[in-house]
C-alpha positions as CSV (number, residue, x, y, z in Angstrom):
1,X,135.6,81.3,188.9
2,X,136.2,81.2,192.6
3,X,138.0,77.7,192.2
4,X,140.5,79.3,189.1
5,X,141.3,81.7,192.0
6,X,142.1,79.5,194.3
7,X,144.4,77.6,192.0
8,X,145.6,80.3,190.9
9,X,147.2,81.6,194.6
10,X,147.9,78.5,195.2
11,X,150.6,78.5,192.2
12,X,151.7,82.2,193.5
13,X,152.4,80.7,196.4
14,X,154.2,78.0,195.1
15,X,156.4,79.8,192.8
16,X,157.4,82.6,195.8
17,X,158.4,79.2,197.7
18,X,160.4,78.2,195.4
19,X,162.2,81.2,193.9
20,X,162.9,82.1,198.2
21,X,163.6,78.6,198.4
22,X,166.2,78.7,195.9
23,X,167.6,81.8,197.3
24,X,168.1,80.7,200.5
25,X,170.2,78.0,199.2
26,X,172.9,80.5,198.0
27,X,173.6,82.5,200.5
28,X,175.4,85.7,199.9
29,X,173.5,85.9,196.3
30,X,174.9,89.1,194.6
31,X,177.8,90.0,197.0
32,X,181.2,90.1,195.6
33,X,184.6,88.7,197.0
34,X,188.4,89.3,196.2
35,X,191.0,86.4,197.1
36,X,194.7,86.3,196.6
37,X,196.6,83.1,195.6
38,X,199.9,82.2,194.2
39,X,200.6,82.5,190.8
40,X,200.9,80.0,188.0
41,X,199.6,76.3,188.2
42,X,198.9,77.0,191.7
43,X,196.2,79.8,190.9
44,X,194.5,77.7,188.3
45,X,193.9,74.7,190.6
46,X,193.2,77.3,193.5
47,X,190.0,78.2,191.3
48,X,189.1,75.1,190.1
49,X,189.3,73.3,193.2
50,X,187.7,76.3,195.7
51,X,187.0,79.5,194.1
52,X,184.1,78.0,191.4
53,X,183.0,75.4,194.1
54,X,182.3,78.5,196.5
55,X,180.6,80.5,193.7
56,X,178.5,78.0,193.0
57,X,177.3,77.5,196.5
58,X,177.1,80.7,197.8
59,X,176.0,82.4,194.8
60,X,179.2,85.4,195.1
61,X,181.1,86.2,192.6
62,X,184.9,86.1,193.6
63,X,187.8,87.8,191.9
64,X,191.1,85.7,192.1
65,X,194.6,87.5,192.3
66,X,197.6,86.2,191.5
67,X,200.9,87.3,193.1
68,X,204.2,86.4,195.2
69,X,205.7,88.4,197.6
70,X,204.3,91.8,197.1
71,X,200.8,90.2,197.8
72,X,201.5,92.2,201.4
73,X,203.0,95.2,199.6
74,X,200.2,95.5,197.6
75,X,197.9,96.0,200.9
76,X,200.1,98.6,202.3
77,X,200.1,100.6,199.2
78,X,196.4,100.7,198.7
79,X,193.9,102.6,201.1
80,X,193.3,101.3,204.6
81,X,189.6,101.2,203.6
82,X,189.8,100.1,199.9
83,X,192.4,96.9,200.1
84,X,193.4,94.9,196.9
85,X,191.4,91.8,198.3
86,X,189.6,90.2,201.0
87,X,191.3,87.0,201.6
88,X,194.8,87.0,201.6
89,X,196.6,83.1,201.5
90,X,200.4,83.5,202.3
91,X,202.9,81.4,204.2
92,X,204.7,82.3,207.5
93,X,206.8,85.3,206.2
94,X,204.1,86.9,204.3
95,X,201.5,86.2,207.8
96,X,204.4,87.5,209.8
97,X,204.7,91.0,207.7
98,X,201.1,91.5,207.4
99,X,200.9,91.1,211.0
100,X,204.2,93.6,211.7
101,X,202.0,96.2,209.7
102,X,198.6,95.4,211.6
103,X,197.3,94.7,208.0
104,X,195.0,92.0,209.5
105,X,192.3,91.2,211.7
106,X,191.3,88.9,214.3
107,X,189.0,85.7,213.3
108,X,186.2,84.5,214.4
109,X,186.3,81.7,214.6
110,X,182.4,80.7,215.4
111,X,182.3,81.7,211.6
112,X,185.1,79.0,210.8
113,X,183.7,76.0,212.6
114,X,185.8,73.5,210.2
115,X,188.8,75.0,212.0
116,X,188.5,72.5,214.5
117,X,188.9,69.4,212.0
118,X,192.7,70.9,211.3
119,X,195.6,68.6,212.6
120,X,196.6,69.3,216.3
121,X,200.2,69.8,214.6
122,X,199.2,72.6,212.5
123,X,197.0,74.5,215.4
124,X,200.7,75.0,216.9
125,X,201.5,77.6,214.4
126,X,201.9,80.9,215.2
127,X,199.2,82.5,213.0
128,X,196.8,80.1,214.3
129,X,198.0,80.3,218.1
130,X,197.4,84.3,217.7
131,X,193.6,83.9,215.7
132,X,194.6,86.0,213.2
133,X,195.5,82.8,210.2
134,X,193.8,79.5,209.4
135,X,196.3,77.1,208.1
136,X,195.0,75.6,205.0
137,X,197.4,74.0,203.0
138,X,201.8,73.5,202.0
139,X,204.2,71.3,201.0
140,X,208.0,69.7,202.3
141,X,211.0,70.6,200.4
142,X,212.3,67.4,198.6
143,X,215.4,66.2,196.9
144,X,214.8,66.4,193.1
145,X,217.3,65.0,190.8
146,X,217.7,63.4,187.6
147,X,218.2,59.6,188.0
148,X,220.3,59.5,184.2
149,X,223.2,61.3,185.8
150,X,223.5,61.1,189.6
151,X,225.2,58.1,189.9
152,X,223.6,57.0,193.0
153,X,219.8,57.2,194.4
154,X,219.6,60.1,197.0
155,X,217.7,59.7,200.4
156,X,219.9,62.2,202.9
157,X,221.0,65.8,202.6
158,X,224.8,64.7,203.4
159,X,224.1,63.7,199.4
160,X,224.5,67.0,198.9
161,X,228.1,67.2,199.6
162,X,229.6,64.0,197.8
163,X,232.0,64.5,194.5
164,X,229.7,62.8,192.4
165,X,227.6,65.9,192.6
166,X,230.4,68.7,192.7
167,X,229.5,71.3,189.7
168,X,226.1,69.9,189.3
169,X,223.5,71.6,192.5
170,X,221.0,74.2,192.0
171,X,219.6,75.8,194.7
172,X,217.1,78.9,195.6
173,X,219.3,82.4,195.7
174,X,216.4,84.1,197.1
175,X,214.6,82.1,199.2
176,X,218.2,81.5,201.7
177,X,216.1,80.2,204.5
178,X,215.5,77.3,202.8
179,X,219.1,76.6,202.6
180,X,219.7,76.9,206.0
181,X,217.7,74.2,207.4
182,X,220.1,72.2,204.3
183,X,222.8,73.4,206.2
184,X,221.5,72.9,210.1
185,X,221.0,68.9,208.7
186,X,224.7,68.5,207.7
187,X,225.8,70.3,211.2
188,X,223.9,67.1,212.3
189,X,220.9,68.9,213.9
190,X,217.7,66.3,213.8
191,X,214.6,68.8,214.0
192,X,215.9,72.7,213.2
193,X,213.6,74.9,213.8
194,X,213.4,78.5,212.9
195,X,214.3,79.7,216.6
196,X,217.8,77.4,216.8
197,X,218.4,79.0,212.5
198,X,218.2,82.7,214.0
199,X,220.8,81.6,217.2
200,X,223.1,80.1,214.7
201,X,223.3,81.9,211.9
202,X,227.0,82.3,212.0
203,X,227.9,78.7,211.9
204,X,225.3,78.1,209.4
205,X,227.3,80.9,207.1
206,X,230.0,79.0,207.8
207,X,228.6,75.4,206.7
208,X,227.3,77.2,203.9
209,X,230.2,79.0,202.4
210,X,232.8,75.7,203.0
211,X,230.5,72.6,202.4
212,X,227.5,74.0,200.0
213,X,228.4,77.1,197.6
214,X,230.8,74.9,196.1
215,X,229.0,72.2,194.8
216,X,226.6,74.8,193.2
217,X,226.5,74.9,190.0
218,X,223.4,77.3,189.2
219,X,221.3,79.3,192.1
220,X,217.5,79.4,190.7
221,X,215.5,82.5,190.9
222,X,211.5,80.3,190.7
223,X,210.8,76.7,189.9
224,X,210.6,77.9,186.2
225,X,214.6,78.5,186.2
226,X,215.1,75.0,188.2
227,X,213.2,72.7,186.4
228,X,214.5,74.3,183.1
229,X,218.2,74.2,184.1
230,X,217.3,70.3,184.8
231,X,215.4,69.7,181.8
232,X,218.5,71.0,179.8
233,X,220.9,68.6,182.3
234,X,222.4,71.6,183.0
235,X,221.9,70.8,186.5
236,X,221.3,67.4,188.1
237,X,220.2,67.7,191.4
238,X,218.7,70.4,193.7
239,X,215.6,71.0,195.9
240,X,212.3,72.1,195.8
241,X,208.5,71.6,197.1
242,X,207.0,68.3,196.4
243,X,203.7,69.1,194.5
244,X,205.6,71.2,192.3
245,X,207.5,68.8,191.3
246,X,205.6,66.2,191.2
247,X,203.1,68.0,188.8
248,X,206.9,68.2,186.5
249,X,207.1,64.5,187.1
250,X,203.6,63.4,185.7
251,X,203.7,66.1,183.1
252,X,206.8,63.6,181.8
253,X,210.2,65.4,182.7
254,X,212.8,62.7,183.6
255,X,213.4,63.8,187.4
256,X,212.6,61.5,190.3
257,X,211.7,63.0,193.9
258,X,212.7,61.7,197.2
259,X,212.2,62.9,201.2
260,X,215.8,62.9,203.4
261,X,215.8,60.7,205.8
262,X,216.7,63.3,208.1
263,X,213.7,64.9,207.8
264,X,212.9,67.6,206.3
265,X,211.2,71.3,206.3
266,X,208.5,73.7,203.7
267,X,205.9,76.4,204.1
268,X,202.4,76.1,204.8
269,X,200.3,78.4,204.3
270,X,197.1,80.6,205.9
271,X,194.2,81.8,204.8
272,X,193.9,85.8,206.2
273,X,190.9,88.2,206.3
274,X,192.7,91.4,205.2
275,X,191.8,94.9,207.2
276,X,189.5,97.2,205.8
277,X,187.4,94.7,204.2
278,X,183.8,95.1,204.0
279,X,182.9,91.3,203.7
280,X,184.5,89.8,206.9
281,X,181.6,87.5,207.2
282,X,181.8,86.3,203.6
283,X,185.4,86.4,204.1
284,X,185.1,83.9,206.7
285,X,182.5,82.2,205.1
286,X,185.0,81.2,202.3
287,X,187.9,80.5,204.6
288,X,185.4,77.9,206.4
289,X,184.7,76.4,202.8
290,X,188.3,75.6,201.6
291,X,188.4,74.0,204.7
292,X,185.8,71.4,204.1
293,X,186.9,67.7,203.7
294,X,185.8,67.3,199.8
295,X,187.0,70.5,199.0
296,X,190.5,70.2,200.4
297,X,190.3,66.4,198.7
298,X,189.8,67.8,195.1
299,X,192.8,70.4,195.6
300,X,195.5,67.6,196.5
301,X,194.4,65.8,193.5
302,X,195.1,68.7,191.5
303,X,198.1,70.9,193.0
304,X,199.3,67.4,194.8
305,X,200.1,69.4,198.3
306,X,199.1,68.5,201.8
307,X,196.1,69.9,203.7
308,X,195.1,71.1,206.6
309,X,192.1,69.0,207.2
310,X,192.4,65.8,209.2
311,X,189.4,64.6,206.9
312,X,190.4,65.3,203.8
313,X,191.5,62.0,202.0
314,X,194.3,61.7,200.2
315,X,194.0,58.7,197.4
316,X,196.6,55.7,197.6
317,X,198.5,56.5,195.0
318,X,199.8,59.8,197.2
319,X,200.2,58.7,200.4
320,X,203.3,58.9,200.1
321,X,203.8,62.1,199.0
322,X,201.6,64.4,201.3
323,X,201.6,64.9,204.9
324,X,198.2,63.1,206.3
325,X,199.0,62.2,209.7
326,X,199.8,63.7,213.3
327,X,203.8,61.5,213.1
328,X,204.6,63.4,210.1
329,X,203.4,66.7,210.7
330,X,205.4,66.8,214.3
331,X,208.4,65.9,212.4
332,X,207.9,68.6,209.6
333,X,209.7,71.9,210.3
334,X,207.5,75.5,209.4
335,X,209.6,78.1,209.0
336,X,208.8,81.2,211.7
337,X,210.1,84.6,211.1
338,X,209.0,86.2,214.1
339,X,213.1,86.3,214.6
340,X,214.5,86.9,211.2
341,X,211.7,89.6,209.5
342,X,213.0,92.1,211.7
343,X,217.0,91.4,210.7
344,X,216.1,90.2,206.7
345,X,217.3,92.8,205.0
346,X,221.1,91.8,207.1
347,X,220.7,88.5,206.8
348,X,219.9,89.5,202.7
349,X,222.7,91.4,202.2
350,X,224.7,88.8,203.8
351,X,223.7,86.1,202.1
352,X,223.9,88.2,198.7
353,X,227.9,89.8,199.7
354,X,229.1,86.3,201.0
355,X,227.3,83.4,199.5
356,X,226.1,83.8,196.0
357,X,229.7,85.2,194.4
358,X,231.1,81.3,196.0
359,X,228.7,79.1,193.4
360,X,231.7,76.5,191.3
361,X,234.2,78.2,193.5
C-alpha cells in the first residue's frame, strides 16, 4: 500500500512538472495583443511570417489590423485609455504624426535586446535616435516598366524624360514626396534628403511642372491602379516599391524592375508601442520577436522587402533586390517629415492646384 503511494506522488509530481513546465515555455499564456499592419498582401505575410510564429511561442492571442493612413487617426479618435491596438507599424510620416500628437511612448529598450543586431544605418533614424520606434522593415522605390514597349532598358531617372516615354508615365498623385526625390535626381542632386526637399521645394515645383507632368500619362491612386494601368499597357513605365513589384513579377505580369543608377529613396518602417496600452511589456516582447534573425528571414521570403536585422539572411536569388548591407543602406534616402508634416496640407494643395491638372499637357 505504502509503495502505490509513493508511486503514486511521484506521478503528481511529475505531471505538476510538466504541465508548469509547459507553461513556462509560453510565456504570456492567456494575455491578448492588438497589432496594426498594412493592408493587402502585406498583412497576410505580416501574419504568417510574425503574428502566428509569436502566438505560438508566447502562447497570446494577437489581433491583426489592417489599415493605411488613418492607422494614426484611428488612435486619436479612440479613448486615451482604450486605443485601437498595441503595436502600431508605420513609416516616417505616420511615426512623425503619432509623435506630433504624443500618441506614443518611450521604449525600453532592455525589453528589445535584438535592437542592437539592427544596421548602424538604420539606428540613424529619427524614431530610433528619439527611443520612441524600432525600425523593422521597407523597401526602395524602383523603376518598373514593361520591356514590350519601352524601347530601351531603363537604369537612370533622366529615363524619365526621353520622348520615347512621352504620354506613357504613371506616377503616385498622393504620395508627391515620392516624386520629389524623382525630381531632386534630374536637378542632378546625388543623395536628396528630406531636409535639402523642404529648402527647395520651389525649384522642385518647377522641375516638376516643366520636365515631369508632361510625360504623365496616368497618376495612380495604390499599386492596385499602377499595376492595372500596366497590365492593360495603358501605361508603360512608372515607379514603385520593389517587393511590391516583384511579388507582380513572380505572380507572371510582363514588367521588369530596375534600381537608378543614381540612387534611389523608399520608406522604412517602425514598430511603435501605442499610449494607453495595457500590455507594454508584451508589446515589447513582440517588437523584440519580429526582430529575430529567422523571423525577419521568413518575411523577405514572403513580402520580398529588406529588414532591419543585420542577421537576417537573405537567399541568393534576392540579393539583389533587398538592402543587406551597411554600402547600401548609407546610400538609401528615408524620407523625414519632421519639416514637411507641419506645412502638408500647403504643400497638398499645391501639389493638387499646380501639378495634377498638367498630366499629357
Amino acid at each position: 500500500m505504502l509503495r502505490k503511494l509513493v508511486v503514486l506522488t511521484v506521478s503528481v509530481v511529475l505531471c505538476l512538472v510538466f504541465v508548469s513546465g509547459s507553461f513556462a515555455a509560453k510565456p504570456y499564456e492567456g494575455q491578448r495583443l492588438t497589432v496594426s499592419t498594412w493592408s493587402g498582401p502585406f498583412a497576410k505575410h505580416y501574419t504568417a511570417a510574425i503574428v502566428k510564429p509569436f502566438e505560438e511561442w508566447s502562447g497570446a492571442k494577437v489581433t491583426v489590423v489592417p489599415g493605411w493612413s488613418e492607422l494614426v487617426t484611428k488612435i486619436i479618435a479612440a479613448p486615451p485609455d482604450r486605443p485601437p491596438y498595441d503595436v502600431l507599424l508605420g513609416e516616417g510620416r505616420l511615426y512623425t504624426q503619432a509623435r506630433m500628437n504624443n500618441l506614443i511612448l518611450p521604449l525600453d529598450l532592455n525589453n528589445i535586446p535584438r535592437h542592437k543586431d539592427i544596421y548602424t544605418a538604420l539606428k540613424k533614424m529619427p524614431g530610433y535616435q528619439a527611443g520612441y520606434g524600432v525600425p523593422y522593415q521597407g523597401s526602395p522605390v524602383a523603376i518598373v516598366y514593361r520591356p514590350d514597349d519601352v524601347p530601351f532598358t531603363p537604369d537612370s531617372w533622366q529615363d524619365f524624360v526621353r520622348k520615347e516615354v512621352r504620354g506613357h508615365l504613371c506616377l503616385d498623385r498622393n504620395w508627391w514626396f515620392e516624386n520629389f526625390f524623382i525630381a531632386a535626381y534630374l536637378m542632378g542632386k546625388k543623395h536628396p534628403t528630406a531636409d535639402w526637399i523642404a529648402d527647395n521645394l520651389d525649384p522642385i515645383f518647377k522641375t516638376i511642372k516643366t520636365q515631369i507632368a508632361p510625360y504623365i500619362k496616368k497618376w495612380y491612386k495604390g499599386g492596385s491602379d499602377l499595376f492595372a494601368y500596366m497590365d492593360q499597357g495603358e501605361v508603360w513605365m512608372g515607379t514603385y516599391y520593389a517587393g511590391s513589384v516583384y511579388q507582380k513579377i513572380k505572380a507572371g505580369m510582363p514588367i521588369k524592375l530596375v534600381f537608378p543608377k543614381e540612387g534611389t529613396n523608399g520608406y522604412y518602417d517602425y514598430l511603435m508601442v501605442v499610449r494607453g496600452t495595457k500590455k507594454k511589456r508584451l508589446a515589447e516582447a513582440f517588437i523584440n520577436f519580429a526582430l529575430r534573425p529567422e523571423i525577419q528571414s521568413d518575411f523577405v521570403k514572403r513580402q520580398f522587402n529588406s529588414v532591419s536585422n543585420k542577421y537576417a539572411k537573405v537567399p541568393d536569388d534576392l540579393k539583389w533586390l533587398i538592402l543587406d548591407n551597411e554600402e547600401e543602406y548609407n546610400k538609401f534616402s528615408i524620407f523625414v517629415w519632421d519639416k514637411i508634416e507641419p506645412i502638408y496640407k500647403e504643400i497638398d494643395e499645391r501639389w493638387n492646384e499646380e501639378i495634377l491638372p498638367l498630366a499629357g499637357k
